[in-house]
C-alpha positions as YAML, in Angstrom:
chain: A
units: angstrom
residues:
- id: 1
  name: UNK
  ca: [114.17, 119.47, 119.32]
- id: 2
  name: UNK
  ca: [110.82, 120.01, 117.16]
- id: 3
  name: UNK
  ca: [111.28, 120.77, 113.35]
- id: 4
  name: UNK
  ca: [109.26, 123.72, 112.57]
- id: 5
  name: UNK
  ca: [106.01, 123.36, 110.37]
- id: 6
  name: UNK
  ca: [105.78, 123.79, 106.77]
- id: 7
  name: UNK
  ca: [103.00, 126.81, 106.70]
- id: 8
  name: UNK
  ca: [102.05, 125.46, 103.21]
- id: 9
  name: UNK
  ca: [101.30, 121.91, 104.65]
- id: 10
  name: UNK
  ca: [101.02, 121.95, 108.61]
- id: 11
  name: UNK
  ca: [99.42, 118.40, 108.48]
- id: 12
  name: UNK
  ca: [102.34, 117.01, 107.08]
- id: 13
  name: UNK
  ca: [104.42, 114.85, 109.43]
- id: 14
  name: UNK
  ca: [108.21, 116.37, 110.31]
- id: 15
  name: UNK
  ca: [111.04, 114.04, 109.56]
- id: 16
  name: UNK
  ca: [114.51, 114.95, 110.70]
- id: 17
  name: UNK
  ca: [117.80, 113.49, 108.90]
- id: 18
  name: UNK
  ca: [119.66, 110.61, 110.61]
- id: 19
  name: UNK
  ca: [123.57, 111.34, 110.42]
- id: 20
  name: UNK
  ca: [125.24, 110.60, 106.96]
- id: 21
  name: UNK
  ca: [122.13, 109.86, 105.79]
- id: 22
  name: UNK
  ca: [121.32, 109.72, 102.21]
- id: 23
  name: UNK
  ca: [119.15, 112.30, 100.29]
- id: 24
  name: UNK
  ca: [117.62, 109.11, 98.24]
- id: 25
  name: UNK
  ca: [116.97, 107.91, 102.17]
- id: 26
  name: UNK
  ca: [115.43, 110.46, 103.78]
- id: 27
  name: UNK
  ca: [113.34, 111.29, 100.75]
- id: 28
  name: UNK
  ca: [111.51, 108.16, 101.20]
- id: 29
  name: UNK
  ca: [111.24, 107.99, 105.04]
- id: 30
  name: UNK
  ca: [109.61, 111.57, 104.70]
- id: 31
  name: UNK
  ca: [107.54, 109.89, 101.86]
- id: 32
  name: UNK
  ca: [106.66, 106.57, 104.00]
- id: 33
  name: UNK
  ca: [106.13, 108.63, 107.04]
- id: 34
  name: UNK
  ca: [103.21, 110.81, 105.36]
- id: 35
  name: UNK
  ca: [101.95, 107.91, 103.14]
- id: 36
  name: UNK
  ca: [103.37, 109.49, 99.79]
- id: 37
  name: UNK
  ca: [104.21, 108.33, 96.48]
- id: 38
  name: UNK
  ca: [107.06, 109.82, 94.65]
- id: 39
  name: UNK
  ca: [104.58, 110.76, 92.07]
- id: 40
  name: UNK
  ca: [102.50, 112.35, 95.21]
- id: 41
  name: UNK
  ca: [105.57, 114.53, 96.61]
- id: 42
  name: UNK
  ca: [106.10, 115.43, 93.51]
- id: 43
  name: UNK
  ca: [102.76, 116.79, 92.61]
- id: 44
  name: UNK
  ca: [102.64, 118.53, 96.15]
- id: 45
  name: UNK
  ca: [105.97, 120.19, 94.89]
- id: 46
  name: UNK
  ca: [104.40, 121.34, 91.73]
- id: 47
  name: UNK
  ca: [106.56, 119.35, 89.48]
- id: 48
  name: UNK
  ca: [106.20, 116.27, 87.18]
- id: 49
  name: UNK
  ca: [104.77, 113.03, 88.76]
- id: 50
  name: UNK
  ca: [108.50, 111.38, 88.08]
- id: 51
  name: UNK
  ca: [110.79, 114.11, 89.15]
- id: 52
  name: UNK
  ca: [111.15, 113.00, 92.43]
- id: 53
  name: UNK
  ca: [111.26, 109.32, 91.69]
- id: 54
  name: UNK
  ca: [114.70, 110.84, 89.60]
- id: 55
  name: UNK
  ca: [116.09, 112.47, 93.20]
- id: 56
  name: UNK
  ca: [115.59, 109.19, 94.69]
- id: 57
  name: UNK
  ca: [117.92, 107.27, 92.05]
- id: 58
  name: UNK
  ca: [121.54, 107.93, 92.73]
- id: 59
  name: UNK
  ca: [122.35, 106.31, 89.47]
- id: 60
  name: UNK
  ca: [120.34, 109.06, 87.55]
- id: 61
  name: UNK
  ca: [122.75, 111.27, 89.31]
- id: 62
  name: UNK
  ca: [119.61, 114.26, 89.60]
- id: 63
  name: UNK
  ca: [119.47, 116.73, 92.16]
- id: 64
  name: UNK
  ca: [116.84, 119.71, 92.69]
- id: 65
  name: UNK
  ca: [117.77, 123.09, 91.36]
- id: 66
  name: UNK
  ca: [117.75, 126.09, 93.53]
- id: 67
  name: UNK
  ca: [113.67, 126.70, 93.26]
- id: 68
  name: UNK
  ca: [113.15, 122.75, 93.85]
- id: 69
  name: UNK
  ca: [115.32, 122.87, 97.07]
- id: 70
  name: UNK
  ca: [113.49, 125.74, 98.30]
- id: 71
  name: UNK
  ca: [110.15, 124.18, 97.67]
- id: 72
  name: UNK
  ca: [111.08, 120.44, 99.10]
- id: 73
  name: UNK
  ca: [112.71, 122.35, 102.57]
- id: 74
  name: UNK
  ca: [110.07, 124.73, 102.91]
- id: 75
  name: UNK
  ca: [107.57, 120.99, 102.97]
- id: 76
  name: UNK
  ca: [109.88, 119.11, 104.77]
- id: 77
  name: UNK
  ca: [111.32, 121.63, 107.47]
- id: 78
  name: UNK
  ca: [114.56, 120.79, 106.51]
- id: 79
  name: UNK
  ca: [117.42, 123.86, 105.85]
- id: 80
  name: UNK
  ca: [118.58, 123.86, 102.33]
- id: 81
  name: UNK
  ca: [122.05, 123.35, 103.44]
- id: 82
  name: UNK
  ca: [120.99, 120.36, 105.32]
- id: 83
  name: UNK
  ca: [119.54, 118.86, 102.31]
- id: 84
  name: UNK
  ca: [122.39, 119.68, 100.29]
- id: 85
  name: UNK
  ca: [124.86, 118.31, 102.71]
- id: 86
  name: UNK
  ca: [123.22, 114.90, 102.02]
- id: 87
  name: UNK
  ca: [124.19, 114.32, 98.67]
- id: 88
  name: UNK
  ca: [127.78, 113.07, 97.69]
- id: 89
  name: UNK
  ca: [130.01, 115.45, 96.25]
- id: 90
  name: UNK
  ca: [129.22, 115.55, 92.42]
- id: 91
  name: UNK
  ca: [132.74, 115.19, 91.37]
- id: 92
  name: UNK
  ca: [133.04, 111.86, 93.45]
- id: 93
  name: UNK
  ca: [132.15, 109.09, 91.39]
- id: 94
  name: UNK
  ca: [129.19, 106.73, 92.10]
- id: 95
  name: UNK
  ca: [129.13, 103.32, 92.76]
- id: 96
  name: UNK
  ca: [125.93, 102.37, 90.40]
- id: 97
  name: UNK
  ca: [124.04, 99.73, 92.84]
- id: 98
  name: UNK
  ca: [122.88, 101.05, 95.80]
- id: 99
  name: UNK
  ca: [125.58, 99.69, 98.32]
- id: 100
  name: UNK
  ca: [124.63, 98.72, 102.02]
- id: 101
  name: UNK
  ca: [126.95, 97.50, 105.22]
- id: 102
  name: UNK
  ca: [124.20, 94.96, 106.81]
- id: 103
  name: UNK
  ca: [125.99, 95.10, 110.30]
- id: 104
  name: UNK
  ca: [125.74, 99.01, 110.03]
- id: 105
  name: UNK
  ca: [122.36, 99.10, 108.82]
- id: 106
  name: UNK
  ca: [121.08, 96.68, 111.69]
- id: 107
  name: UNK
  ca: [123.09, 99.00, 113.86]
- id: 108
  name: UNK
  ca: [120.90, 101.93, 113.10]
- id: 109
  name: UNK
  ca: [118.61, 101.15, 109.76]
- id: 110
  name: UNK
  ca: [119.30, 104.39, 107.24]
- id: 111
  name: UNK
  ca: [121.41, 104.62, 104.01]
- id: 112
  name: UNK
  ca: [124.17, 106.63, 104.56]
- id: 113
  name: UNK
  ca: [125.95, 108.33, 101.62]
- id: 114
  name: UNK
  ca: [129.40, 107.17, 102.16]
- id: 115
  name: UNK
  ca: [128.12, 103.73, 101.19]
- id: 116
  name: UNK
  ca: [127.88, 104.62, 97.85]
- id: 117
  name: UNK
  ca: [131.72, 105.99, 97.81]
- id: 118
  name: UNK
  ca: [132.86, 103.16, 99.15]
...
């Protein structure tokens, strides 16, 4: 199944989200996959070189607001709701230090956000 183009940036490479996969995650495989910086994907989004840097930090516990989601699934061809559906429940509380299960993640190599719940 092909992700449809962004019509902003059509020569932008289409990532789609593993299962349970982080938001943190998948921002940076869209990132690697196109050869961004944070500070890059954040320009292209119109917003401060660090703001996306902030997404990608569980432990700064930052999320996009309405107009950013709109922007970053309009680039990425991702639905909003997909996007949101990544993050972990902002009542839940955070393990600080990004948590991994090795056998998992040589299983099939993505973060997934349950990790950090765990």
């Amino acid at each position: 199944m092909s992700q449809p183009e962004s019509p902003l940036h059509p020569w932008l490479f289409q990532v789609a989200p593993y299962p349970e996969e982080s938001f943190s995650h998948f921002l940076g495989r869209f990132r690697h996959a196109n050869c961004l910086s944070s500070a890059q994907l954040s320009t292209l989004l119109g917003q401060r070189s660090y703001i996306v840097s902030y997404w990608e930090s569980p432990s700064r516990q930052r999320r996009p607001d309405e107009a950013q989601l709109a922007q970053l699934s309009q680039l990425t061809g991702v639905a909003i709701a997909r996007l949101q559906s990544m993050w972990s429940p902002s009542a839940i509380r955070l393990h600080w230090p990004t948590r991994l299960c090795p056998d998992c993640y040589a299983e099939a190599p993505w973060h997934r956000f349950t990790w950090q719940r765990a």
